[in-house]
C-alpha positions in Angstrom: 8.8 -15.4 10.7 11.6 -14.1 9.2 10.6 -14.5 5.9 7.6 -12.5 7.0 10.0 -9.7 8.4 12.1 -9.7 5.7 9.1 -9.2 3.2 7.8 -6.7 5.5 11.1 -4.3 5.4 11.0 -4.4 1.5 7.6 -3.7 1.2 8.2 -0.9 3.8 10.6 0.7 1.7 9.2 0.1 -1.3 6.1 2.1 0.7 8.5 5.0 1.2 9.8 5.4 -2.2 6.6 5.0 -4.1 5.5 8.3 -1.4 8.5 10.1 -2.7 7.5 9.7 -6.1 3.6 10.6 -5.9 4.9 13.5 -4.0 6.8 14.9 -7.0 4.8 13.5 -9.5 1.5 15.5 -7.8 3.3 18.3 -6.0 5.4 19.3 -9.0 4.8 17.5 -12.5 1.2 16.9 -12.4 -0.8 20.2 -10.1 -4.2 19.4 -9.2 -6.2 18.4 -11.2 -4.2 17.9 -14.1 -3.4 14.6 -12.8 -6.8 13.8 -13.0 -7.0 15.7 -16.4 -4.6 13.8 -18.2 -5.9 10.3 -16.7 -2.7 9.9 -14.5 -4.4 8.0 -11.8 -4.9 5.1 -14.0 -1.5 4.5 -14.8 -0.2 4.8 -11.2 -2.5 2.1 -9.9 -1.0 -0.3 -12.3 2.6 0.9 -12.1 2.9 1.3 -8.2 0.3 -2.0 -7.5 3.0 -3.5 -9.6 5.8 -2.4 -8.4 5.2 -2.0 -4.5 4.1 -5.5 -4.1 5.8 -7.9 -6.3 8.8 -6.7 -4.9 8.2 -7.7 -0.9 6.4 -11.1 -2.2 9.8 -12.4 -4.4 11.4 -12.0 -0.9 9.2 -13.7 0.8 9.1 -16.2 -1.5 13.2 -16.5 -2.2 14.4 -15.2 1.4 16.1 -18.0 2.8 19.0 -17.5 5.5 19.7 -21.3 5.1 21.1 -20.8 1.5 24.0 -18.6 2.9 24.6 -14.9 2.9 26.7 -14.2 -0.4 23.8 -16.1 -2.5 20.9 -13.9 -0.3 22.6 -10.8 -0.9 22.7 -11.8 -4.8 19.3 -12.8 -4.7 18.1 -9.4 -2.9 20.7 -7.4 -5.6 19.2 -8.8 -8.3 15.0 -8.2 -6.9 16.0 -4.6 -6.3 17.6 -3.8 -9.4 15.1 -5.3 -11.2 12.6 -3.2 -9.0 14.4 0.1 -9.6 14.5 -0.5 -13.0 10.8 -0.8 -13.5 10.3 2.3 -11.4 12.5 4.5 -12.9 11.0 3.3 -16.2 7.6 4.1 -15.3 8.9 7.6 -13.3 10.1 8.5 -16.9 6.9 7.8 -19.2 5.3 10.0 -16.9 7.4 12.5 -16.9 8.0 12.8 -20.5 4.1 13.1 -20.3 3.8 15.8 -18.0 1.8 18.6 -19.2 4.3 21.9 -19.9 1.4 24.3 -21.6 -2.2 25.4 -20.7 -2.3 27.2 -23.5 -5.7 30.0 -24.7 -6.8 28.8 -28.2 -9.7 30.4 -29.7 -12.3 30.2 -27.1 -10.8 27.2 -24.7 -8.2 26.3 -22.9 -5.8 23.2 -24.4 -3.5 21.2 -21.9 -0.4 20.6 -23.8 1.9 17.6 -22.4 6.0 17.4 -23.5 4.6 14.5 -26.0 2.4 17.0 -27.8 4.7 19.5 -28.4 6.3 20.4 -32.0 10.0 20.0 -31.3 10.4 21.9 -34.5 8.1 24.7 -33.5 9.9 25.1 -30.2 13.1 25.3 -32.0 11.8 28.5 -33.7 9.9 30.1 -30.7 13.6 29.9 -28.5 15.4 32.1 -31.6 12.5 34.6 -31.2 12.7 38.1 -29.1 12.4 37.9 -27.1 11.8 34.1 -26.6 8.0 33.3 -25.0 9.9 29.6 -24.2 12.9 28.6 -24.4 12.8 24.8 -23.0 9.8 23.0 -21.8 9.1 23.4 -17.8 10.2 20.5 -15.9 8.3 21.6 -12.5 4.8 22.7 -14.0 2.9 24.0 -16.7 2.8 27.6 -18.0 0.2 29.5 -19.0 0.2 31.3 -22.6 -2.2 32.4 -25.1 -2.2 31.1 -28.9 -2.1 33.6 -31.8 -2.8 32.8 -35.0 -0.2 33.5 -37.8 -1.3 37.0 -39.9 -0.3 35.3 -43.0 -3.0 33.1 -45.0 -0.9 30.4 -46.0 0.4 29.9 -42.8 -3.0 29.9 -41.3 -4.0 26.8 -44.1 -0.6 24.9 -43.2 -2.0 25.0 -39.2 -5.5 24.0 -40.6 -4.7 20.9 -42.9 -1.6 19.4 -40.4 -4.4 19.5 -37.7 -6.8 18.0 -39.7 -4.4 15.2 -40.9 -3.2 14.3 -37.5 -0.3 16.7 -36.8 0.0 19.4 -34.8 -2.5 21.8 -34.1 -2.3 25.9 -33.2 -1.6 24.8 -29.1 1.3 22.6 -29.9 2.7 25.0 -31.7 5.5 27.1 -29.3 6.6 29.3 -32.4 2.7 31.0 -31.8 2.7 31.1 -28.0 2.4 34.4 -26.2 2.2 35.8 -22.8 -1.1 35.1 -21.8 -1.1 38.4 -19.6 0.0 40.5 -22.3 -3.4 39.5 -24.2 -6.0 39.9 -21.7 -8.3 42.1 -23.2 -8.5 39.8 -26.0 -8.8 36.6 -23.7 -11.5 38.7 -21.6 -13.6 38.6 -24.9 -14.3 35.0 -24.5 -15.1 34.8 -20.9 -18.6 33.0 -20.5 -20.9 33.8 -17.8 -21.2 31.5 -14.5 -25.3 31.4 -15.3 -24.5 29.1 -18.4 -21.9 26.6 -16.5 -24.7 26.2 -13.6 -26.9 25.0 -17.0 -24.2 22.7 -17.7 -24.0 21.2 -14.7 -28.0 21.0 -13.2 -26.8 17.9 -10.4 -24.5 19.9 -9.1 -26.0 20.9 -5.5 -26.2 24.5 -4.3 -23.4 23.0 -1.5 -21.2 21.3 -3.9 -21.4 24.1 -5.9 -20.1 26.3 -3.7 -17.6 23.9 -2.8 -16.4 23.2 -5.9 -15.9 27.2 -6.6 -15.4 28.3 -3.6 -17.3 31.4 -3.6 -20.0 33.0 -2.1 -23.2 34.1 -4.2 -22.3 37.6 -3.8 -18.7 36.4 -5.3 -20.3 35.1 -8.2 -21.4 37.7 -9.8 -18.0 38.6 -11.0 -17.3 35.1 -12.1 -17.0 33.3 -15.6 -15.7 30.5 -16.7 -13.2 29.4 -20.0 -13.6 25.6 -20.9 -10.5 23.2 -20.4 -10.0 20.4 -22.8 -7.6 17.7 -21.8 -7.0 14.1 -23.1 -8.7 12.4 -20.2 -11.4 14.6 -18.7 -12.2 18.3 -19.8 -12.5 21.0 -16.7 -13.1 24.5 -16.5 -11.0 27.6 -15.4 -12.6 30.4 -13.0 -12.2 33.8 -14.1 -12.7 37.0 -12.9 -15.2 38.7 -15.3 -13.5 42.3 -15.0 -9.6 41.7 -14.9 -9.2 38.4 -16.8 -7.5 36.7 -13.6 -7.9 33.4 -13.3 -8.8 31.7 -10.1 -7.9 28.1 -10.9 -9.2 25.2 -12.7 -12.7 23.2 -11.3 -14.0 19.6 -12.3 -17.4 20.9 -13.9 -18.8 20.1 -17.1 -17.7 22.9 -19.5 -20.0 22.0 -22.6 
């Protein structure tokens, strides 16, 4: 029994810290759906699965008052530092993978993660004035719009690193700007609501309304831009005659 107890104290707070962390990880690196987006869910089973419960069964396996207190503490040091180490580890692949960018390119929507970025690109967009970004967010992703360079050359550079594997126009910082400052081009590319109800012929009248949260009458001032992620593409509800956007929706965008 108090093996069992013991066991069921670490997997309690092991229970508590793994909350803590999905509550950051969803609340503030990851917004819904981009979690979902970016195929997060996967690696969380296996990290927290992992981590929650091998933890609370080595001490319930080792826990043994008979062996003393010094070498019980040792033995509980060692479990938990091993523990926090593999946490912290995982906490920080994820967070280096967090998306920082939903950036307009084209006609879509690109997520952009911290890994995606060009470092050397962002170097040039913080010297600029004023700077569109400076740093990459820690608490979120921001919204900008991609603008292709005037000159030719340039243009060719963009078009041969993307097509070789390097960085494309959305990873790109040094060609970021404010996504409210180019609306009337961004409204341009709005696609009507008729053609993503094409897209998506099992969605239910219910679920559809659900999932968009509108009423029919609503809809008629609603389009849609397409989201493409690494996991799972979206799309983004937008209002038809100001360009705002309402938020992103799991629908099928193509």
């Amino acid at each position: 029994m108090i093996r069992i107890r013991a066991a069921l104290i670490h997997l309690g707070i092991c229970l508590v810290i793994a909350t803590s962390l999905l509550a950051v990880v969803f609340g503030l690196w990851y917004p819904t759906p981009l979690w979902h987006l970016l195929g997060l869910e996967h690696i969380l089973i296996i990290l927290l699965s992992i981590d929650v419960t091998i933890g609370p069964i080595i001490t319930l396996i080792i826990y043994n008052p008979g062996k003393g207190m010094g070498k019980l503490k040792r033995d509980l040091i060692i479990i938990a530092t091993c523990q926090l180490s593999a946490l912290a580890y995982g906490a920080y692949t994820v967070y280096i993978a967090r998306p920082v960018a939903i950036v307009f390119n084209k006609d879509r929507f690109d997520v952009v993660t911290a890994l995606d970025i060009d470092t050397d690109s962002l170097k040039v967009a913080a010297k600029a004035k004023p700077p569109v970004l400076t740093d990459l967010p820690m608490w979120g992703p921001k919204w900008f719009f991609a603008e292709l360079p005037a000159d030719p050359e340039q243009r060719q550079k963009i078009l041969f690193a993307a097509v070789s594997g390097g960085h494309d126009l959305p990873q790109r910082p040094e060609f970021y700007r404010p996504f409210d400052e180019n609306l009337p081009a961004f409204r341009q590319h709005i696609r009507p609501l008729s053609e993503l109800k094409k897209l998506n012929p099992l969605v239910t009248p219910e679920i559809w309304r659900e999932r968009i949260g509108y009423d029919e009458a609503a809809e008629k001032n609603l389009g849609y831009v397409p989201v493409r992620a690494q996991f799972y593409d979206a799309v983004v509800l937008v209002d038809q005659a100001t360009g705002k956007r309402l938020g992103i929706t799991l629908l099928q965008p193509w």
